[in-house]
C-alpha positions as CSV (number, residue, x, y, z in Angstrom):
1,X,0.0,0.0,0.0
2,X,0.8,3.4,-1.0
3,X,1.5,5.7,2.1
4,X,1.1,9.3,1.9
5,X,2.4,10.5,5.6
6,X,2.0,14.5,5.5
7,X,4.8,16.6,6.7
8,X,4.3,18.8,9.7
9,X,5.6,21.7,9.0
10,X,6.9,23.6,12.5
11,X,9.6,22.4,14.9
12,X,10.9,19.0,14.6
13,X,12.1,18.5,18.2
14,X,8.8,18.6,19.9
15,X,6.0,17.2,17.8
16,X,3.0,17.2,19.7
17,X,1.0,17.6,22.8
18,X,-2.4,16.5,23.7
19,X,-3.6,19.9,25.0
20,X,-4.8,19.6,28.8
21,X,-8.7,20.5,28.1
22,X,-8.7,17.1,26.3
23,X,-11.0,14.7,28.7
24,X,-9.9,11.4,30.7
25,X,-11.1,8.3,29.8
26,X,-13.0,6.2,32.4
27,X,-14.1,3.0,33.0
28,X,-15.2,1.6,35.9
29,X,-14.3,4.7,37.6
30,X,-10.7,4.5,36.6
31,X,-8.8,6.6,34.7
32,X,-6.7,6.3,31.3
33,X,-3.1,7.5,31.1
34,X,-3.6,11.2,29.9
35,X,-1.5,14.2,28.2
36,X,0.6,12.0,26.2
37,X,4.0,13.5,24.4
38,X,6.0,12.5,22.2
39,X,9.7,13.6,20.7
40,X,11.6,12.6,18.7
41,X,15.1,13.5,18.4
42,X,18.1,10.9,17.0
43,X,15.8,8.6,15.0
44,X,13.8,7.8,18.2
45,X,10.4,8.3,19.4
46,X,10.1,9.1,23.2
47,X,6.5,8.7,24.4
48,X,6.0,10.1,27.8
49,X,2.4,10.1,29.5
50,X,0.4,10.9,32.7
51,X,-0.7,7.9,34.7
52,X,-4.3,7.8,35.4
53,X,-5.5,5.2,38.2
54,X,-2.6,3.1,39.5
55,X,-4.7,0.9,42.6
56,X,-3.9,-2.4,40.6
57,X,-2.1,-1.6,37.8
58,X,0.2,-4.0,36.4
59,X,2.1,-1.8,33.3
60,X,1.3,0.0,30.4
61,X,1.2,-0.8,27.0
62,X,2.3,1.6,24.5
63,X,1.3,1.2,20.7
64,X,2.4,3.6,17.7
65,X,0.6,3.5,14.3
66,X,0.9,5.1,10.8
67,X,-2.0,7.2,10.9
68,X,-2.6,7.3,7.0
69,X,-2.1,3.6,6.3
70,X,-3.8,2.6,9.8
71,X,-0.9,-0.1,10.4
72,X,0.9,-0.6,13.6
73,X,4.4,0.3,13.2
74,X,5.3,-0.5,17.0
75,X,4.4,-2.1,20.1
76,X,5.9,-2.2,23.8
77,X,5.0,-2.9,27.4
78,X,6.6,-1.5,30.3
79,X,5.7,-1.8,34.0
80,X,3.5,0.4,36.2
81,X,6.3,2.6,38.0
82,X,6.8,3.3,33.9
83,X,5.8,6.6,32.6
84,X,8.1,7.3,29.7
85,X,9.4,4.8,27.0
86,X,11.9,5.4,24.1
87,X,11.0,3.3,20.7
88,X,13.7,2.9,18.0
89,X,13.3,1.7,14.8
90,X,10.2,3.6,13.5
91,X,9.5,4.5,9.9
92,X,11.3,7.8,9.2
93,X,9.3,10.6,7.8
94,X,5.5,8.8,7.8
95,X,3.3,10.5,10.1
96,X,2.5,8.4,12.9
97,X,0.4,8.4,16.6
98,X,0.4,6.9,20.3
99,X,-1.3,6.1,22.6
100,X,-0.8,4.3,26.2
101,X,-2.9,1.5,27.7
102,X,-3.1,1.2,31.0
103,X,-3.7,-3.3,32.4
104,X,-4.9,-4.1,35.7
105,X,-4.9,-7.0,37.6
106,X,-8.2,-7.7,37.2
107,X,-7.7,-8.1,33.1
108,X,-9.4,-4.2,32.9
109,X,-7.7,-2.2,30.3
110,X,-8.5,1.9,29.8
111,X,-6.4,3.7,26.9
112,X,-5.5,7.2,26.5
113,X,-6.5,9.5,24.1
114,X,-4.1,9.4,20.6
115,X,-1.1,11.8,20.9
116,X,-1.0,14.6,18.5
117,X,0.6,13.5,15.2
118,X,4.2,13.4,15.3
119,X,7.3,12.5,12.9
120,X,11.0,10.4,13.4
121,X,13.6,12.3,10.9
122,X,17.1,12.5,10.6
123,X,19.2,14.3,11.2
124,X,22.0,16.4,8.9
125,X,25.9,16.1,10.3
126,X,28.8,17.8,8.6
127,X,31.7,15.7,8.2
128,X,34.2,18.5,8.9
129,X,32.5,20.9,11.5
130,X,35.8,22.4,13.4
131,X,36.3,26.3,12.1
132,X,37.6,27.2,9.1
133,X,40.0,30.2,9.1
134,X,41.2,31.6,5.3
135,X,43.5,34.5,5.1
136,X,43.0,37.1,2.2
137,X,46.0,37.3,-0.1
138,X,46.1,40.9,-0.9
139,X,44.0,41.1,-4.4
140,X,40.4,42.4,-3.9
141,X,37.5,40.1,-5.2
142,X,39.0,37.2,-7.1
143,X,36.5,34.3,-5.8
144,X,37.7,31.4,-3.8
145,X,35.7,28.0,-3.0
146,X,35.7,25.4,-0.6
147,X,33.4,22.2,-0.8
148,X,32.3,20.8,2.2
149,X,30.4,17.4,2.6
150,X,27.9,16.6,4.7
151,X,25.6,13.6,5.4
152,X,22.2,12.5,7.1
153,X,22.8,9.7,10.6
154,X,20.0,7.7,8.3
155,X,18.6,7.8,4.9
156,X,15.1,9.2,4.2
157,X,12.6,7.3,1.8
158,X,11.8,10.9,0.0
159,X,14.3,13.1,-1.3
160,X,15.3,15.4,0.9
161,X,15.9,19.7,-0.4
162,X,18.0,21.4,1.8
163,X,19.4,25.5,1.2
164,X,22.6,26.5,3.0
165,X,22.2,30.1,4.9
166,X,24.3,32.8,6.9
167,X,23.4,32.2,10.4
168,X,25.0,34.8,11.8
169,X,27.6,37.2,11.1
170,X,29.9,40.0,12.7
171,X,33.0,41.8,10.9
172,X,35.5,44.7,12.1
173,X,35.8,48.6,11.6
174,X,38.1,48.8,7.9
175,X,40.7,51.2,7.6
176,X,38.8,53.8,5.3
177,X,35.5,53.7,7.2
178,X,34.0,50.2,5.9
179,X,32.1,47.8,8.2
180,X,31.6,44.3,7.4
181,X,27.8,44.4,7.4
182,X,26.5,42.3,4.7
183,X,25.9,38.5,5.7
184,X,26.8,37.2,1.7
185,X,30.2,39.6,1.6
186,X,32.9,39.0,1.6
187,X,32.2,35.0,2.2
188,X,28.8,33.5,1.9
189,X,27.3,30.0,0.9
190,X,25.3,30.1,-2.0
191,X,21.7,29.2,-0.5
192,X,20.1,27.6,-4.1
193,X,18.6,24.2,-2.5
194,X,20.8,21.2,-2.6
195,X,19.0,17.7,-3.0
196,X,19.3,14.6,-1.3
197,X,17.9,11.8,-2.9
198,X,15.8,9.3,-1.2
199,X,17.4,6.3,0.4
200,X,20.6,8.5,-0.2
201,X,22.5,10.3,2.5
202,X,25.9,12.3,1.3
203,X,26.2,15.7,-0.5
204,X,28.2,18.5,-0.4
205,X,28.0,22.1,-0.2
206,X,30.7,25.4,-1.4
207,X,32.1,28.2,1.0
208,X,32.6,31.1,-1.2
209,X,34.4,33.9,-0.6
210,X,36.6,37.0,-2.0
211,X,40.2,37.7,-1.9
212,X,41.3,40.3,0.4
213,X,41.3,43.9,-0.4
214,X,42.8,45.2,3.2
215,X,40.7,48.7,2.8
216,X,37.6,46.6,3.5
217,X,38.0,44.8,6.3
218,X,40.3,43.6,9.1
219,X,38.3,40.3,9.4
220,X,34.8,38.6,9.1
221,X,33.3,36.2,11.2
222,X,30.4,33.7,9.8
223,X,28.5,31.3,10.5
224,X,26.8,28.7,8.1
225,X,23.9,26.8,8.2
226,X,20.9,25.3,7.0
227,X,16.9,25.7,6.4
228,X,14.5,22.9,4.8
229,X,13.1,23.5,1.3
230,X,10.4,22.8,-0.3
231,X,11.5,21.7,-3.8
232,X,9.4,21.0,-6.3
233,X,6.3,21.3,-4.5
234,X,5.1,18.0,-4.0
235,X,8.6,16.2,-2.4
236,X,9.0,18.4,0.0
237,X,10.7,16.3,3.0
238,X,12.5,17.7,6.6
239,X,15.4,16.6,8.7
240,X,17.0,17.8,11.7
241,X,18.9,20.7,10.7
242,X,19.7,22.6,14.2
243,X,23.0,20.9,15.1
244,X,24.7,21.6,11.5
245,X,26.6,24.5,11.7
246,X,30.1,25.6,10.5
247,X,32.4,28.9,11.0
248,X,34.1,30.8,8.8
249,X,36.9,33.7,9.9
250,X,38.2,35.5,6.8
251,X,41.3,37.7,8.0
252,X,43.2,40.3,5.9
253,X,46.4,39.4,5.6
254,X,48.7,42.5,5.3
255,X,51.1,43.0,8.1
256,X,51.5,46.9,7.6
257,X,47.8,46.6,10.0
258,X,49.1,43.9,12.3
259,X,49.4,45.7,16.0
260,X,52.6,44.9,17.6
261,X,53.7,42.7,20.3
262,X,55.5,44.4,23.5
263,X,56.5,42.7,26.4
264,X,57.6,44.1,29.3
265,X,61.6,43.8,29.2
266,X,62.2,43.5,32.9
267,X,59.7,42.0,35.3
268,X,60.4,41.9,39.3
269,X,58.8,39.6,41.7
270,X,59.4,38.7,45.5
271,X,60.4,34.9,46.0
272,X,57.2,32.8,46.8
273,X,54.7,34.8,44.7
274,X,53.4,34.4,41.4
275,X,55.3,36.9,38.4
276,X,53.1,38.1,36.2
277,X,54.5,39.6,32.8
278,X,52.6,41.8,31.3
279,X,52.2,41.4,27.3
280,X,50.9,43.9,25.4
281,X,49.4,44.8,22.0
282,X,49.9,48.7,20.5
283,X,46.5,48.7,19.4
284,X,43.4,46.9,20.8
285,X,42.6,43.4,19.6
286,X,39.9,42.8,16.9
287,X,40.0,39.1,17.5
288,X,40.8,36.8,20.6
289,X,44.9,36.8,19.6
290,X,46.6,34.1,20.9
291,X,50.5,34.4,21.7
292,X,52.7,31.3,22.3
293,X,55.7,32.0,24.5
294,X,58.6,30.2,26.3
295,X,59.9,30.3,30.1
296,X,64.1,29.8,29.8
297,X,66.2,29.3,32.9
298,X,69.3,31.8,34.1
299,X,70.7,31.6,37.1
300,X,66.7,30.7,38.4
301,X,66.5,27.1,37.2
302,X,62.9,25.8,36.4
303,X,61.3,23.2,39.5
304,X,64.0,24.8,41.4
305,X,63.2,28.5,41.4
306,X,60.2,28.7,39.2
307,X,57.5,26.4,38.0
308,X,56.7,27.0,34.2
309,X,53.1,25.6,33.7
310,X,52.0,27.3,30.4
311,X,52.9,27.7,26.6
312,X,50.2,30.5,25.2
313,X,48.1,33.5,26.7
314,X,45.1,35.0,25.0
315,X,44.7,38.9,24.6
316,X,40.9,38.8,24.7
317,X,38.8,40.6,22.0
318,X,38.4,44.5,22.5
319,X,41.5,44.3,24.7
320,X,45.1,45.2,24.8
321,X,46.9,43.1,27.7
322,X,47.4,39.3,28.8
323,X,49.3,38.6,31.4
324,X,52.3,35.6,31.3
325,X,51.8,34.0,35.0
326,X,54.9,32.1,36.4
327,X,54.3,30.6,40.5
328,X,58.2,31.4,41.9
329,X,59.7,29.5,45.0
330,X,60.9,30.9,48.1
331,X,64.7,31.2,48.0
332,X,67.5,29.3,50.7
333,X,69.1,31.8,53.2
334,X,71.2,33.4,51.9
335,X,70.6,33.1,48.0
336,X,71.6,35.8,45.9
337,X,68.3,37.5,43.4
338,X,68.3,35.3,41.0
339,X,66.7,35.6,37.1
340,X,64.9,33.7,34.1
341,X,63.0,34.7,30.9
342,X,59.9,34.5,29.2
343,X,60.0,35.3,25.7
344,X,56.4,35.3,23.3
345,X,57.8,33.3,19.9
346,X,54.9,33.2,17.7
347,X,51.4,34.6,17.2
348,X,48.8,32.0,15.9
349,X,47.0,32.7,13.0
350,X,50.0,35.5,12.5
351,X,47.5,38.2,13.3
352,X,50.1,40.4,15.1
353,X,53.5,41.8,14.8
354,X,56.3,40.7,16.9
355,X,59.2,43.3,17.2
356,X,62.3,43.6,19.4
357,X,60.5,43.7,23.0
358,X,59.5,39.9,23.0
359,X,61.4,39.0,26.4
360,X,61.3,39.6,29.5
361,X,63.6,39.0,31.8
362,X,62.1,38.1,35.4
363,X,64.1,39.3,38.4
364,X,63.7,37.0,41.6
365,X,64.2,38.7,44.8
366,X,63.9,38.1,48.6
């Protein structure tokens, strides 16, 4: 038989809720299970219900059908401290319905109302969801593209239209007055709706974006996802979109605009306490800039004098200063001042300048 389950269009998560005006069953003077939910996240159906009279009850039992073809597509008992049941393994996409069935002792059996009409989807996972960072080359709007795949946890039996979308976006102030305030410039994804054929599950979609013309921008921040479409009319289908998401930094890449690096050349701390050099940048950070550095022993050796427990520090967006934190020991009696040094060696991502003041030397005293 031919099933023609209708798509709900709304939230996927939460599906359905039989409303709280809807009457109890009775028989006998007991109750039926009432206000019965279900979700259905991860290719699972979680059916979640009320109890109604308990004095005898011996468990539930919880049946789920395809509400067009009128077929049973699952059936479960659980026992009467039960009020919740995950079911696996239900027919993705076909609308379906539950209901809960309270059994006595006494053979009596009282069944709820039918939940609300609910769906079981899957869900859309990129393959490569860690950041992406590009850095522009110097020449203004030639166009550069990156394909990335992605791939449903479970094929669907209809095809599936999908359109990439700019989720969010935020950019810097440019040199000559520009903002970065249009979410498909200078890196977008191209939203015409990709299709994912039934019983199918990979595809792929492109990052696109423009070389770097450094009286634009500084950098761009984006974020990519994705919305359902309906394509052509009649096969339209839905998965779980929410979780698929995938950022994009796009930094100029001229280091006349980098700020500089300066760190404190001499740094004083009393024996016992914690030294903190202070590292700097000459103008304030558009972007969390992270600076790795290295702690060298002098005459103050390290597990002896000093106890070196880092590699990087982070000068936070809109900020100028970190702070290099080294816990010192106390010194023996007598013990001259003794010195070590901490010197930044590399910027990641290369987004600021280093320049002659990279070390510090660290001065311990009594």
């Amino acid at each position: 038989m031919t099933r023609l389950g209708r798509i709900l269009v709304g939230a996927l998560l939460v599906i359905g809720i039989l409303g709280p005006a809807a009457a109890y069953a009775a028989v006998d003077d007991r109750f039926a299970p009432s206000g019965v939910i279900v979700t259905s996240p991860d290719l699972t159906a979680t059916v979640s219900w009320t109890p109604g009279t308990t004095d005898g009850l011996t468990g539930y039992r919880v049946e789920v059908r395809d509400m067009h073809a009128d077929e049973q597509s699952a059936l479960t008992t659980v026992g009467a401290d039960v009020t919740s049941v995950v079911i696996k393994g239900l027919p993705r996409w076909y609308s379906q319905i539950a209901r809960v069935t309270a059994v006595f002792d006494d053979g009596d059996e009282i069944s709820s109302e039918w939940s609300a009409e609910f769906q079981v989807v899957s869900t859309l996972v990129l393959d490569h969801d860690e950041p992406i960072v590009q850095h522009g080359d110097g020449v203004c709007c030639e166009t550069y593209v990156i394909d990335r795949g992605f791939h449903l946890d479970a094929p669907m039996p209809i095809d599936v239209w999908i359109s990439p979308k700019t989720v969010a976006y935020d950019g810097s102030d440019a040199h000559d007055g520009y903002d970065q305030t249009d979410p498909s410039w200078p890196a977008n994804v191209d939203s015409f709706p990709i299709e994912i054929p039934a019983g199918t599950t990979r595809g792929t979609y492109p990052i696109v974006y423009l070389g770097d013309d450094w009286k634009r921008f500084e950098y761009v921040h984006d974020t990519f996802g994705f919305e359902s479409w309906t394509y052509p009319q009649y096969s339209e289908g839905f998965v779980h979109l929410d979780g698929a998401r995938q950022e994009f930094t796009l930094f100029e890449d001229d280091p006349y605009f980098w700020p500089d690096v300066i760190v404190d050349p001499d740094t004083a701390v009393t024996a016992g306490r914690t030294a903190k050099v202070r590292v700097r940048l000459d103008r304030t950070a558009h972007h969390p800039t992270v600076l790795r550095y290295v702690v060298r022993d002098g005459s103050a050796r390290g597990g002896r004098d000093f106890v070196a427990r880092g590699h990087q520090v982070t000068v936070a967006k809109g900020h100028r200063v970190a702070f290099v934190r080294v816990p010192t020991k106390r010194l023996g009696p007598g013990a001259a001042s003794r010195t070590f040094t901490v010197r930044v060696t590399q910027v990641r991502e290369q987004m600021a300048r280093l320049t002659a003041h990279s070390t510090s030397t660290v001065r311990i005293s009594r």
